[in-house]
C-alpha positions in Angstrom: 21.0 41.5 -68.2 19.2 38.2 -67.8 20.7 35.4 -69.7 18.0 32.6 -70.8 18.6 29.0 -71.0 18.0 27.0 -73.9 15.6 24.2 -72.8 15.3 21.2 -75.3 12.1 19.6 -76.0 11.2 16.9 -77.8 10.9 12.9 -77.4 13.4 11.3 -74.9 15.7 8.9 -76.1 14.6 4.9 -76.3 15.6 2.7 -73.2 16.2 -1.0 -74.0 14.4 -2.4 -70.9 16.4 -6.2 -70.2 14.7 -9.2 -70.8 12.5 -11.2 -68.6 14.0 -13.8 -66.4 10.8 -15.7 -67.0 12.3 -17.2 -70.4 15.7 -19.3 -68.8 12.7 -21.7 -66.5 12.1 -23.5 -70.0 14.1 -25.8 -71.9 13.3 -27.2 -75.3 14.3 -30.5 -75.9 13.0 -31.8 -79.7 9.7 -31.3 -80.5 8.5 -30.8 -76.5 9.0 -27.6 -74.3 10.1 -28.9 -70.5 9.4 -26.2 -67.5 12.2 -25.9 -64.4 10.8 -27.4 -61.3 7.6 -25.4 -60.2 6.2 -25.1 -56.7 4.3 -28.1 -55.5 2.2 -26.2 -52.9 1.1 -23.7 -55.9 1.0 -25.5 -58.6 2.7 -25.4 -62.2 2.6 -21.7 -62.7 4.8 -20.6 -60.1 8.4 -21.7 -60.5 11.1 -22.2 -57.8 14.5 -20.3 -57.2 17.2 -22.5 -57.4 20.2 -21.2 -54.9 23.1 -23.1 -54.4 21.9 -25.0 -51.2 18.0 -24.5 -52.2 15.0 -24.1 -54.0 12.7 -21.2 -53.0 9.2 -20.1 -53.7 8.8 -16.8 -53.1 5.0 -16.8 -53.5 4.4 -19.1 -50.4 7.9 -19.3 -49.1 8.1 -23.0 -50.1 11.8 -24.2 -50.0 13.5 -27.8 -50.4 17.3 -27.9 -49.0 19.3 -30.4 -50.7 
C-alpha cells in the first residue's frame, strides 16, 4: 500500500519586502526638500554613510574622519 501526499498548489502568500533606506537621506524643512551630505568626488547622486567616526562612499570609497 502506497500512501500519497497531498501537495498544495496555488499562489504563495504576499511578502512585505522593507522599505528603502534611500528615503531617511532627505529632510523636509517647509516648502524645500534638503538631501544628507552626498559624495563630493561623485557628485549629488551618491550619498555618504555616516558611521560614528566617519562618512563613507561606498561607490568610490571616499571617506571624511571627523
Amino acid at each position: 500500500m502506497a500512501k500519497k501526499k497531498s501537495v498544495k498548489k496555488g499562489k504563495k502568500p504576499h511578502k512585505n519586502k522593507p522599505t528603502s533606506k534611500k528615503y531617511a537621506k532627505y529632510k523636509i524643512e517647509g516648502d524645500s526638500i534638503k538631501r544628507e551630505r552626498f559624495c563630493p568626488r561623485c557628485g549629488p547622486g551618491v550619498f555618504l554613510m555616516i558611521a560614528k567616526n566617519r562618512v563613507y562612499c561606498g561607490k568610490c570609497h571616499y571617506s571624511e574622519f571627523n
